[in-house]
Structure formats: C-alpha cells, structure tokens
N, C-alpha and C positions, 0 to 999 in steps of 0.2 A: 504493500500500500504506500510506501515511503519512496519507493522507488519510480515514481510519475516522473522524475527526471526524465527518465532512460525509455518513457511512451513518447509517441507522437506529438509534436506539436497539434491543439485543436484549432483547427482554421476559426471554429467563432470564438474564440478569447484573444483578445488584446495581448499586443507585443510587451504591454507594462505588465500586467499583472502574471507574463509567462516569463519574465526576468524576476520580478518580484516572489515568485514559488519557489524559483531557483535556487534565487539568494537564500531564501529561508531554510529551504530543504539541504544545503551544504554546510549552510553555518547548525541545523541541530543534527547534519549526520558526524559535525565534528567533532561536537560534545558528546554525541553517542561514542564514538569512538575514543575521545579521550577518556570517559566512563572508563567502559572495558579496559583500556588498557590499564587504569588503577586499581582496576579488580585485579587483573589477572600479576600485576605487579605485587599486591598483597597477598596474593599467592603464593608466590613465589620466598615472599620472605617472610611468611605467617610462620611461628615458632606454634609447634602446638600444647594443648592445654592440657592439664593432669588430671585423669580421674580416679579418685582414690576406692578402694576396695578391701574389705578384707577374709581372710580366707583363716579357718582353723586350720592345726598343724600339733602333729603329734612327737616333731622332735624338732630342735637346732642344733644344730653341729656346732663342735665344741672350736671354738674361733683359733688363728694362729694368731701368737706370740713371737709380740720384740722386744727385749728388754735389755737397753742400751746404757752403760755406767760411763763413768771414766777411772775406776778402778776395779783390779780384776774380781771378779765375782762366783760366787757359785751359786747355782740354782735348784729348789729339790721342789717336789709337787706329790699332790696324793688326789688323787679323789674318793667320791662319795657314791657306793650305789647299793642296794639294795643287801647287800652282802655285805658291806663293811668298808672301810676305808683301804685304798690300794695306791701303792705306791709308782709312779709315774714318771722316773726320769729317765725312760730310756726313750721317752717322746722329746727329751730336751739335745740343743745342738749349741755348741758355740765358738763362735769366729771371731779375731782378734784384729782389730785394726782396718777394717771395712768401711768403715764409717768415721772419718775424723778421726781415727785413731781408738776408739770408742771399744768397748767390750761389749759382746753382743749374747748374748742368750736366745737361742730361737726354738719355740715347741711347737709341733704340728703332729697329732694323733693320726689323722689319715685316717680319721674312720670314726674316732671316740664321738658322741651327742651325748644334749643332754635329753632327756626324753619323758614325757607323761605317765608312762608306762614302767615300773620302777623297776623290773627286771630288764630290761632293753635299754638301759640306759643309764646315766650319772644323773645324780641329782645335785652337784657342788663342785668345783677343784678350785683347789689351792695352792699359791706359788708362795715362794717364800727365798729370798734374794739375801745369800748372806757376803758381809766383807772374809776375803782369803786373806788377807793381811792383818794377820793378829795383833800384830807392833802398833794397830793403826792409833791415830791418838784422834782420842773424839772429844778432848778438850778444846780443839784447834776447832774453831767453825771455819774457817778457809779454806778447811779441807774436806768439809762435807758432803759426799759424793754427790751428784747429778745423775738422778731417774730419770732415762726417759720411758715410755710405757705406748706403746701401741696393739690395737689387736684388728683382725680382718677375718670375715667369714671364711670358713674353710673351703667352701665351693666356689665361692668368688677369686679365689687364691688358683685353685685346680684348674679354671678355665681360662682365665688371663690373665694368671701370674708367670705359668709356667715355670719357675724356678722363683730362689729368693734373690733377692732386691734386683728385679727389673722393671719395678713399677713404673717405667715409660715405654715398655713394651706390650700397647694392647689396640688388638682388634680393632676398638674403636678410636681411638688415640686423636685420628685424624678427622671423626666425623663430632664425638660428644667429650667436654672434658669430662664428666662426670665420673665414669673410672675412677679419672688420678683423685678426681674430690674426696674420694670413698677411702682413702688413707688418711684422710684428716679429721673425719669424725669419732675415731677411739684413739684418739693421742692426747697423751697425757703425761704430762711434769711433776712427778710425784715427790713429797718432799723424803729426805730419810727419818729413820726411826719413829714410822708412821704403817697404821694397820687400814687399807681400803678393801671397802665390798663393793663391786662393780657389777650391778645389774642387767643384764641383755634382754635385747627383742632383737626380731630380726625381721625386715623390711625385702620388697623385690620388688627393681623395676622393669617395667616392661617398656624399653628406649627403643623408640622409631628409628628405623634403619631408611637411609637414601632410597627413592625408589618412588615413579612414575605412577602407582598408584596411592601416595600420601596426598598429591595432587588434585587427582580425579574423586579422591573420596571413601574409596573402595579399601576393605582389610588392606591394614599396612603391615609391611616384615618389622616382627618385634623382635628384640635381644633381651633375652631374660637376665640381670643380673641380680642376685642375692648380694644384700650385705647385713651389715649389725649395726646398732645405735645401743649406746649405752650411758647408766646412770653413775656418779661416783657417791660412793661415803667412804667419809673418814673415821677412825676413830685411836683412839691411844693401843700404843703397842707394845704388848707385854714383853717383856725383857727373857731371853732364855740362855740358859748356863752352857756351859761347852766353847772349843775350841775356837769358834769361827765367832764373829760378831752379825746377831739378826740386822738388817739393814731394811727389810721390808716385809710386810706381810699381804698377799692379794687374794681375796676370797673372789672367786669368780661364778655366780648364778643367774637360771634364768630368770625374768620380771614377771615376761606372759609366753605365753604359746599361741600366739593370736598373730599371723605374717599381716602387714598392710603392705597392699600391693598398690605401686602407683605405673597408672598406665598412660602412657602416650596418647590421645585421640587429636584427631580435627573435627572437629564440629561447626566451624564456622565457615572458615575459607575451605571450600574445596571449589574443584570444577562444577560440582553437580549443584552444592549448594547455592553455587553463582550463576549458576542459570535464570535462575528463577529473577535474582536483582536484577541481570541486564535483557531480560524479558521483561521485567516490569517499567526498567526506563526505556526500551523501545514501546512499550505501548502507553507510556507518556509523552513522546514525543510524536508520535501517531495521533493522540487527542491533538497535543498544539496544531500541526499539521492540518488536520481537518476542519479545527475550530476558526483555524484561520481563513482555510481554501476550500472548507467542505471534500466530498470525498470522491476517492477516483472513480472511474467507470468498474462496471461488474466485469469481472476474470473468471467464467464458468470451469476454464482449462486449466489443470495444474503443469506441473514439469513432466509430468506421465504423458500426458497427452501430445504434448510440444515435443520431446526430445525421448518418449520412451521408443528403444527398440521395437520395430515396424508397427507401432503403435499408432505414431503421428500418420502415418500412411495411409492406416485404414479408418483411424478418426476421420483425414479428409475426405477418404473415398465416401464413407455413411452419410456424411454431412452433405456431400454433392449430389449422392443421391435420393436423399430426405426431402434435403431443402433446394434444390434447385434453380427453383421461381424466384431466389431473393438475391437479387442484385445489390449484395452490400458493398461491394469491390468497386463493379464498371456502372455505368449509368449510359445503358445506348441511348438514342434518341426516341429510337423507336416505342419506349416506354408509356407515350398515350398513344400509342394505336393500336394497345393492348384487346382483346377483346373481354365481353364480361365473364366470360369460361376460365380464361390465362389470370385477368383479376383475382377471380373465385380463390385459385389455384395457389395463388402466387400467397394472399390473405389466408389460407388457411397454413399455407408453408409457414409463413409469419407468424402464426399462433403458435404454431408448436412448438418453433422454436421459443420463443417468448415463455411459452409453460413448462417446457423443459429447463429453459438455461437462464431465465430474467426473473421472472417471479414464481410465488409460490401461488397459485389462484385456488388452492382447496377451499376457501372463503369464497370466492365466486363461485365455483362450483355448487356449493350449498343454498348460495342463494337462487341459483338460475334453475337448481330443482324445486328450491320453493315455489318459485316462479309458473314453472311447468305443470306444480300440482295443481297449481289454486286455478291456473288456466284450463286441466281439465275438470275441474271441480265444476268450474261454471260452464263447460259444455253439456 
C-alpha cells in the first residue's frame, strides 16, 4: 500500500499533488527504515537478561582448596560422615614457590560430597593449617603469617580448569569473563590464630553461547557452569599442645541443598519479537499515508499471481477468456457502434468481474432477493 511510488502515474491527479505523495512517501519510508535499523542494531548489542530458578539437589561436591602462606606450613583435615570422623590428607598436595614465592596447600577429593543422605556422603571437613617452624616467635606481630584462603567447585574445576593454576585457560575466556569472576567469590584473607566456619550453597549458570539463533529468538546453546558462594564466621581459636604451632582452624559445611540456577534468556530483543514493533510502525505510517492521500486502488492479485511459476500464464489466459468484452487496456473507436447484444455482453463481463475482484455485493444480493420476493408476492 506504501509502495504507490512504484504505480502508474494517474492521468487525472495533478502534477502537484503526485510530487507532493512522493515527497511524503520517501521522507516516512526513511524513518521507517531508520526504525528498523535501530531495532535491529539493539539486537545486535542486546546483553541478555537473567532468569533465576531453583532446583533441589541431593548432594555438593566437596569444593577444591588453596591455601597460600608465606611461611612453610603443614596441613591435616578429617571429615564427618555417618561412620565417624576420617582422616583426609592424602587429598592434600603442596607446591612451593608458585605463587610469589608463597606456600601452597592444595586439596581436591575427586569424588568426596557432601550429601542429604548421610550414608552417601560427608556431612563436615575440617582443615587445620599449622606453622612447621617451631622456633617461630609469635611475640613479633611483623611476623604474623598471611592466609590466603580460596575455594572452587569441584566440577567447575574438572571442566575448565583442567589442571591447577591455569585459571586463564577457559572455553569461554574469549566470549564471557565470568569464569575468571568465579575465582573471586571464595577468597579470603584470613587472619592467624583465628577458628572460621565457612558455609556453602552452590549456584549454576546456564551462559549463552555465540550463535545465530540468540538473535532470531529460538532455544539458545547454553554452557552449564556450576560454582559455590559462600558464608564466613569467625570465632576464637583454641590453642592445642604439640610440636607444631595451630595457625588456623576451617570448618567447612553445607548452608542449603537448594542449587539457584541462573539462566541466560532474551525476551525482548529478538528477530521475532521485533516483528511485531516494525509491523506496527509500518502500519502507522500507512495510516499517515492515507490520512493524508486516502488510499490506493484495489490489488485483487498477489505475487502468486504476477510472478508465480506458469501461474501468471494461465491467470491471463482465464481472465481473456472470462472477460473478454472489457476493454481496460485499448479503447478502439469503434466502441459506440457496439450493438445492444456486444453491450449486454461486455456489462455483464463487467459485473463479474467487479463481484469477483472489486466488491463484496452478498448485501446486494440479499437485497435484490428481497426484491424479487415481494415482486412475486404481488403477482
């Protein structure tokens, strides 16, 4: 309907008012078009939005451990299950001078959870970080070690960790930072000769991957990553006899068994959803259009008819031989010295087409039986 540019000029409207249509009809297919392209440009850079979710879960895996001093250290651990306390340090590893120089403690069960079900699982572990250096003198506070204390899901570890410390080796690296983010929410600067309970839940997100159908609307490829949030308390640290000097104590438990899953969706900006906006600003530009110039002639044919395969063919051929009598094209001369037979002919060619492709006349038609009846009524 927008497109009466690209029709005929009509011989009876003025050369003003068929510059005047013009003007108007390019100056709002430009606004149409610069629409669209701010849609489709908010598309393009549309972040999408988070829907949060939660799901039960009947176990967490027991997180790995960092535990970074600047004096050499030993580490011992037990947990808690069903059976009794057991002792755990053949889960513990550690590396000297990795890190700054730093002393490193690292535990990864590879399998240990904690879990609802008290036969299937730990229900506590405990780390416990003592100084190796007997001589130390704990009068001096200049010398009071530096805890550093991190922890990471264990499955998050297994998929895109791959080994220890290459946390800038991941998958996604190049599309989300969020990975590397997931190392900075259980770090912690503990102080020495201090006892903490450190509470877990564990979270999953479900991170939109690149891909031509985030765009259009349609299921997006998701990347599943699990990790852990947690809570800290402090509290005073009882002092114990022997060799070594206690330097820390870490209770480590679950909070809840309850995952909140957060999922990537688009809801706003997609292709499909933006159909609808830049249909609704073309048929507001369609009202101005009209309201201005009124509306164009009736188009009975679609593109089927016009350009379908041997369609358009035998459209013309029907129409030649239906309508014959109607001279919409040529105009011969000969046109009054029609007789009343070729008249008859030509007028009823005229009607049909007209009932077919111009109007709806089922309202005439009801009335012309009205008509008919009451006319045989009264004979």
């Amino acid at each position: 309907m927008i497109i009466e540019k690209f029709q005929k000029y009509r011989k009876t409207e003025p050369t003003s008012l068929f510059v005047l249509k013009s003007f108007v009809l390019i100056l709002l297919l430009i606004l149409l078009f610069g629409y669209t392209w701010l849609i489709i440009w908010d598309i393009y850079n549309d972040n999408p939005v988070v829907q949060n979710s939660l799901e039960e879960a009947n176990y967490i895996p027991v997180p790995d451990i960092l535990s970074h001093t600047n004096q050499t250290t030993n580490i011992t651990c037990h947990f808690v299950n069903a059976s009794g306390i057991h002792d755990c340090n053949q889960y513990i590893t550690y590396y000297t001078g990795i890190i700054n120089g730093m002393h490193t403690g690292y535990f990864s069960t590879n399998g240990l959870m904690f879990s609802t079900i008290p036969n299937n699982g730990i229900s506590s572990l405990e780390l416990k970080i003592y100084l190796n250096d007997a001589s130390f003198n704990l009068s001096d506070s200049t010398l009071v070690p530096d805890i550093l204390f991190s922890m990471d899901d264990a499955d998050f570890d297994k998929n895109y960790n791959n080994g220890l410390f290459v946390s800038d080796q991941f998958q996604l690296s190049l599309y989300s930072k969020f990975p590397n983010t997931i190392f900075q929410l259980n770090q912690y600067s503990l102080a020495a000769f201090s006892s903490y309970t450190l509470k877990i839940k564990r979270k999953r997100k479900e991170l939109m991957l690149p891909s031509w159908k985030n765009y259009i609307g349609f299921s997006s490829n998701l990347e599943s990553i699990p990790y852990i949030t947690s809570t800290l308390e402090t509290f005073p640290l009882t002092k114990e006899t022997g060799p070594l000097i206690l330097l820390t104590k870490i209770t480590i438990e679950p909070q809840i068994f309850i995952v909140q899953v957060e999922t990537d969706k688009r809801f706003i900006l997609s292709v499909i959803n933006s159909l609808g906006l830049i249909g609704g600003a073309c048929g507001f530009v369609v009202a101005i259009y009209t309201t201005l110039f009124g509306n164009i002639a009736i188009k009975p044919w679609g593109l089927i008819q016009k350009y379908g395969f041997k369609i358009n063919k035998s459209v013309q051929t029907k129409l030649h031989n239906t309508l014959e009598f109607i001279p919409f094209v040529n105009h011969p001369k000969t046109t009054n010295n029609l007789s009343n037979y070729e008249l008859k002919r030509r007028l009823d060619s005229l009607q049909l087409f007209i009932t077919e492709y111009v109007a709806d006349v089922q309202y005439l038609e009801e009335i012309y039986k009205v008509n008919i009846n009451k006319e045989g009524n009264c004979t």
